[in-house]
C-alpha positions in Angstrom: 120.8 164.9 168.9 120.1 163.9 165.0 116.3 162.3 164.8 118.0 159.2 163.8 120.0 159.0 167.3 117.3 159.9 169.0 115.4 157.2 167.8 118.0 154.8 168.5 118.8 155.7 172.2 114.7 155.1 172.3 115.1 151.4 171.4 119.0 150.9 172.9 116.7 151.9 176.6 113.5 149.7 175.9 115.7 146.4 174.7 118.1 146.5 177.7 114.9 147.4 180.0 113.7 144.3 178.5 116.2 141.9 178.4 116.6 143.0 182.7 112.7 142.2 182.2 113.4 138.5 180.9 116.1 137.5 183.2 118.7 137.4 180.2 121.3 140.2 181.8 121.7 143.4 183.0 121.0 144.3 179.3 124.5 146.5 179.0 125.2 145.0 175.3 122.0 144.3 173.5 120.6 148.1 174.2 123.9 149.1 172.7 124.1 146.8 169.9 120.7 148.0 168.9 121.4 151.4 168.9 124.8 151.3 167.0 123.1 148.8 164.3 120.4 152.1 164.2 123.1 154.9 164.3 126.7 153.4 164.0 127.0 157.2 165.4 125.9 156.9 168.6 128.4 156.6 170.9 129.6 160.2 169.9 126.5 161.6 169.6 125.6 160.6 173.3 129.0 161.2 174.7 128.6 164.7 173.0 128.0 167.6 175.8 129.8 165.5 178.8 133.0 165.9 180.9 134.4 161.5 180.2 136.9 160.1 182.0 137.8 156.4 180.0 139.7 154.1 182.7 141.9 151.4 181.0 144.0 148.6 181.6 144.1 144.5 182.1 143.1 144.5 185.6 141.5 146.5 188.3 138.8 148.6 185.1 135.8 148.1 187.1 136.4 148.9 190.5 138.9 152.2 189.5 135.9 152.9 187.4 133.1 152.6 190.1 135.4 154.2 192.5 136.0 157.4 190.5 132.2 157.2 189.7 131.6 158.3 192.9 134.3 160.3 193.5 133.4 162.2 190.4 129.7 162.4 191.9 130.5 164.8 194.1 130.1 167.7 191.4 126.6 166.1 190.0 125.1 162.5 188.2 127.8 160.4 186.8 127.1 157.8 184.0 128.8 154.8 184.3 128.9 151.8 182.6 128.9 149.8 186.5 128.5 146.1 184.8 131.7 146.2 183.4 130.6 145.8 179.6 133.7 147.5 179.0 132.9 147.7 174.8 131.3 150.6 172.5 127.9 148.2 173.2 128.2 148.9 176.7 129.4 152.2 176.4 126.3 153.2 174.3 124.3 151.1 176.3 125.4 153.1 179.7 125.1 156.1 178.3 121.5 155.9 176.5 120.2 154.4 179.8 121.7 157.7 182.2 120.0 160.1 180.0 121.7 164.0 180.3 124.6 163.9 182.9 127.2 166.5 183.3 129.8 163.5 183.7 130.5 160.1 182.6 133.4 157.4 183.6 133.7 154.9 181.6 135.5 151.4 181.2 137.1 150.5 178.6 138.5 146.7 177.2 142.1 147.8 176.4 141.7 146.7 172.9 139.3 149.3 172.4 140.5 152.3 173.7 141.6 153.7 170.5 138.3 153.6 169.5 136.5 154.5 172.2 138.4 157.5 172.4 137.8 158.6 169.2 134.1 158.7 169.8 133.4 160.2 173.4 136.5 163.0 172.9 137.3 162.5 176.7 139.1 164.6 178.9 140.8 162.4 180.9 142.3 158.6 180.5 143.6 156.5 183.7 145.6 153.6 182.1 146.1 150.9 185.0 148.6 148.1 184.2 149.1 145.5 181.3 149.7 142.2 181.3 149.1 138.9 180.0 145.4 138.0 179.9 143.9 135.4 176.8 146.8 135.1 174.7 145.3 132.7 172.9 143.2 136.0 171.3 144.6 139.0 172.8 148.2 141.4 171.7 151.1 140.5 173.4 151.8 143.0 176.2 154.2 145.5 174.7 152.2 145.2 171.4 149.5 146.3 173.6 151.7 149.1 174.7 152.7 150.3 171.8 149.1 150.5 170.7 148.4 152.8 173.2 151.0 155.0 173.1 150.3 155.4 169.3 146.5 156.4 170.3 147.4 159.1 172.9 150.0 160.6 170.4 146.5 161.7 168.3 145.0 162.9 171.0 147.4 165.3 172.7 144.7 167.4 174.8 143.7 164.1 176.6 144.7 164.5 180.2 146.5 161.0 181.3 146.4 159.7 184.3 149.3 156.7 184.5 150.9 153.8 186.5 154.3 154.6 187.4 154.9 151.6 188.8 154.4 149.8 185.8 157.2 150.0 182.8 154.9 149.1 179.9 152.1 151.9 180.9 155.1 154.1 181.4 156.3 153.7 177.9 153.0 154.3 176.4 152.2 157.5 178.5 155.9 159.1 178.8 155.0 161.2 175.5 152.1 162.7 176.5 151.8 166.4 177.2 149.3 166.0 179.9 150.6 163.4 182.9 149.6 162.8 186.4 151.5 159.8 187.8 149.7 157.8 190.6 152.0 154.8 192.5 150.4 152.0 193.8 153.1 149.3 193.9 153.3 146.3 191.9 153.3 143.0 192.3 153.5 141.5 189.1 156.6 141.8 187.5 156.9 139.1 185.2 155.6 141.1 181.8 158.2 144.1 182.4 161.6 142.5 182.8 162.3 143.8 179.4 162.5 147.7 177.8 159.8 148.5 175.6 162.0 150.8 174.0 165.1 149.3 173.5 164.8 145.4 174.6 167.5 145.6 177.8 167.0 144.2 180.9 164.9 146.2 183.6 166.4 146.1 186.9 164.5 147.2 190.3 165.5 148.1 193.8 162.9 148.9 196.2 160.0 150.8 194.5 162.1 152.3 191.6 162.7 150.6 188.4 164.9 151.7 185.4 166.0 150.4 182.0 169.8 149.3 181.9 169.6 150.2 177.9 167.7 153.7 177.7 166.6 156.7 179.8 163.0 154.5 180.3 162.7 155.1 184.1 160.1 154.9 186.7 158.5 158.7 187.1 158.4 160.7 189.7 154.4 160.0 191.2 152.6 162.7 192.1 149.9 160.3 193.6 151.4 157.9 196.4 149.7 155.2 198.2 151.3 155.3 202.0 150.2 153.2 204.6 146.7 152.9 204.2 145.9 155.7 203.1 146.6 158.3 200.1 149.4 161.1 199.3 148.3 163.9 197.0 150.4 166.1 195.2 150.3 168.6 197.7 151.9 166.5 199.8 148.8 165.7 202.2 147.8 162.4 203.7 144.5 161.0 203.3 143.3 157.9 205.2 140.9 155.4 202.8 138.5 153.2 204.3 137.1 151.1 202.1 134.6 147.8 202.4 136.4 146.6 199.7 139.1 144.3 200.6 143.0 143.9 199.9 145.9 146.4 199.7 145.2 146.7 195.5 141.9 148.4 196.1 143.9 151.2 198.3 145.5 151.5 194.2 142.8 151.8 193.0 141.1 154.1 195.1 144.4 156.5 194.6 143.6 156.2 190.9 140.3 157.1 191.5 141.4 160.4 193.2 143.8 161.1 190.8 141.3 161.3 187.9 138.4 163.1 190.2 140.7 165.9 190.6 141.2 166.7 187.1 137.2 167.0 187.2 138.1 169.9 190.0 137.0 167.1 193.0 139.3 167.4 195.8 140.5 164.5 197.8 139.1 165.9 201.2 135.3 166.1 199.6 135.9 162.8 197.4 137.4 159.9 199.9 134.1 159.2 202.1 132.3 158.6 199.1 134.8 155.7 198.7 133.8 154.1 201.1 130.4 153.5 199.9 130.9 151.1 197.3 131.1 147.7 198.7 130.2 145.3 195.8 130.6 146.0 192.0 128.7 143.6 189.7 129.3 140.8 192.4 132.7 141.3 192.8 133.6 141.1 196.9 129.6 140.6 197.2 129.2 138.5 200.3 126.0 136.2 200.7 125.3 133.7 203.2 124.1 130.5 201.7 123.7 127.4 204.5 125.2 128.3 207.5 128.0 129.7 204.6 129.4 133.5 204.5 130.5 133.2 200.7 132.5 136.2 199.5 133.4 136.3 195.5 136.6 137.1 194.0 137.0 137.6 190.2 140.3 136.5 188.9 141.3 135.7 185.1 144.8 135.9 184.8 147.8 135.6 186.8 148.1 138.9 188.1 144.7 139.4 189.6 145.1 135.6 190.9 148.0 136.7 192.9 146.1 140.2 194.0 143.1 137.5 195.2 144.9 135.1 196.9 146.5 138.1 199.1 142.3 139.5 199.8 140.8 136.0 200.4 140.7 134.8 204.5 142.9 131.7 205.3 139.4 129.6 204.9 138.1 127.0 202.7 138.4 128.4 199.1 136.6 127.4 196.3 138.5 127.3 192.4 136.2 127.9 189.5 137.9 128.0 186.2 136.2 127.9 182.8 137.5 128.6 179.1 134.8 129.9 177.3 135.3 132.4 174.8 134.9 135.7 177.1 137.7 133.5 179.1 140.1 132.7 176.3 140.1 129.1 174.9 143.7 128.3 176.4 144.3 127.8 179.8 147.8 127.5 179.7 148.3 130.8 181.9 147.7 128.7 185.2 150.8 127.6 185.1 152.1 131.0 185.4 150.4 131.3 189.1 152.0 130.1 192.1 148.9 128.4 194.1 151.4 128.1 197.0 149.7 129.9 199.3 146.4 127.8 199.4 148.7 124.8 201.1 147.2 124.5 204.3 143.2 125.5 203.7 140.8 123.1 202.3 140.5 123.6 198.5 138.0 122.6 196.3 137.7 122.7 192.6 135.4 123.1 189.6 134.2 124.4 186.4 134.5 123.0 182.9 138.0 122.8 183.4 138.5 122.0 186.6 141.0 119.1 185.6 143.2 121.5 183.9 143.5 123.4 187.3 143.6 120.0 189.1 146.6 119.0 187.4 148.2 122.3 188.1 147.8 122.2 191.6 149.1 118.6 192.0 152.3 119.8 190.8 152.3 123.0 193.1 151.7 120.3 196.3 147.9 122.0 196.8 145.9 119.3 198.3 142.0 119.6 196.4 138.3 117.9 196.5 136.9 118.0 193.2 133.3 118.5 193.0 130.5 119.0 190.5 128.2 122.1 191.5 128.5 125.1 193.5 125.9 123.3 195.4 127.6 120.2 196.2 130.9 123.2 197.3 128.6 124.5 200.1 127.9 121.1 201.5 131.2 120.0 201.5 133.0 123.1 203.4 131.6 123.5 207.5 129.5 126.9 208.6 131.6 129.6 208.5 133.3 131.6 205.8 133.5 130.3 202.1 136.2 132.4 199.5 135.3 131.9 196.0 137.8 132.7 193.3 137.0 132.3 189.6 137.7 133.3 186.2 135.1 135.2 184.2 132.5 132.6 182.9 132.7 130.6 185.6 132.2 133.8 188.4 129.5 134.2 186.5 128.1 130.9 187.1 128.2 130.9 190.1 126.9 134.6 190.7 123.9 133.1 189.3 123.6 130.5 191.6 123.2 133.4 193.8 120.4 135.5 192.3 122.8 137.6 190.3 124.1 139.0 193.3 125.4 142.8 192.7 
């Protein structure tokens, strides 16, 4: 590398090594903010020499990610960016910290993949799923879309890696010269009942969809999730067992395949090393607290509430929900999730606006006990399991609480 970028991956390493030093984070954006403010070059310069896979999309980025991390690490060291700081800070950040790898996979905020892609030159992109997630600052979905599928269109070499299940993802991918289709259902339907392409109605029966308007139609996948396990393209099965929970993860450890094997990996010498990763930056992380088995779920928008609410036990469940900025300021999109199946469990609630969400679940009949601190949630649930389920700020909160569990 130039002097200059060497110099700045020096100080991006010694101010994240610090701030981990101080207690103030893992240090995934300052060491990167640093060392772009140094060399606004950085990013390229230490993506420069590596094989990168970029994983996109509004939910599911950092577990796809850490799973293909270690499917990818059967060839060699992977750099990964495992905190989800999904931005160019974190990217440089990651990157400056894993010194010379052969490989890097890498998360990236949606809004930024353009960008991101431009720097590392990457050889494969996994896009996930859009949908809506802080409207109050982000694109609307097909806007979101559309941005995409402009950004692959200047980088036709990029090997993509693409949700067939999902129409919007579909539109942005379906001119790309390099596609491998992976299906792993979904459940939320409620930001693809229109064409991208045309603006008709999308119908579905079963697992297909189609555009009543256009030739906009689900793909034929080559990656299948069946059962519990995997289908390749060959047409082989492969059982998954994962520690993570829920029926989503088996999706996103198909995605994870799918991308490993354009790195060469095959599925037979990647899928045990799934089954290693049981926590990712305290997401899943179980901790007993009290007599308390506490087990954290992230959610921040009303697809990955719907995706918890199917991985969390029939026990007493804890609602944290917070609108800080990395939340958006509007909380409006609770009224988009259907909190019918906590009826039944003890619920409690909190967070800075826990009266928001209180008011929300009076009017979906979900009985609730507000309380103050995550302390004060612990002593009011018996011994036994506790789910957590939060937004971003306030997951974080509470992951706190817990010594920053990983």
């Amino acid at each position: 590398m130039p002097l200059r970028a060497k110099v700045a991956s020096s100080v991006s390493r010694t101010a994240a090594a610090l701030s981990r030093a101080a207690g103030r984070g893992d240090g995934s954006v300052i060491g990167g903010w640093l060392g772009l403010k140094i060399d606004p070059e950085l990013l390229a310069h230490l993506a420069a020499g590596r094989t990168i896979a970029l994983v996109s999309g509004t939910n599911g980025k950092t577990t796809t990610t850490r799973l293909a991390a270690a499917a990818v690490g059967v060839l060699g060291p992977v750099a990964t960016n495992s905190f989800g700081a999904n931005m160019p800070t974190g990217h440089t950040s990651a990157l400056a910290k894993a010194g010379h790898t052969p490989y890097a996979v890498l998360e990236v905020d949606e809004h930024y993949l353009a960008q991101v892609l431009d720097a590392t030159e990457p050889r494969v992109v996994a896009l996930l799923n859009l949908s809506r997630d802080q409207l109050d600052r982000a694109k609307e979905v097909a806007m979101m879309a559309q941005g995409w599928q402009t950004t692959l269109a200047k980088h036709p070499d990029v090997h993509v890696v693409a949700n067939a299940d999902d129409p919007m993802v579909v539109w942005a991918a379906i001119g790309s010269a390099h596609t491998t289709w992976f299906s792993a259902g979904q459940r939320w339907h409620d930001d693809s009942w229109v064409c991208p392409e045309c603006g008709s109605p999308i119908e579905r029966a079963e697992d297909q969809w189609w555009c009543t308007g256009c030739t906009l139609r689900r793909p034929q996948p080559h990656w299948v999730v069946e059962d519990d396990g995997v289908v390749d393209p060959t047409g082989a099965w492969h059982k998954i067992v994962l520690q993570l929970p829920g029926r989503v993860n088996i999706g996103n450890a198909a995605t994870a395949l799918a991308v490993a094997a354009q790195f060469g990996v095959r599925p037979t010498d990647a899928v045990s090393r799934l089954g290693g990763v049981a926590s990712i930056a305290g997401r899943y992380a179980q901790v007993v607290r009290d007599g308390r088995g506490i087990r954290l779920l992230l959610a921040k928008n009303p697809a990955s509430w719907l995706e918890a609410f199917d991985m969390a036990d029939h026990a007493p469940t804890l609602l944290s929900i917070n609108a800080r900025d990395p939340d958006g300021l509007d909380t409006s999109w609770l009224f988009d999730v259907d909190f019918a199946p906590l009826r039944g469990r003890q619920v409690l609630i909190t967070g800075d606006r826990a009266y928001d969400l209180a008011v929300r679940l009076d009017i979906n009949d979900v009985p609730f006990q507000h309380v103050r601190t995550f302390s004060q949630a612990i002593a009011a649930v018996p011994p036994g399991r506790l789910e957590v389920i939060a937004n971003y700020t306030a997951f974080q909160d509470i992951r706190a609480e817990l010594d920053r569990v990983n």
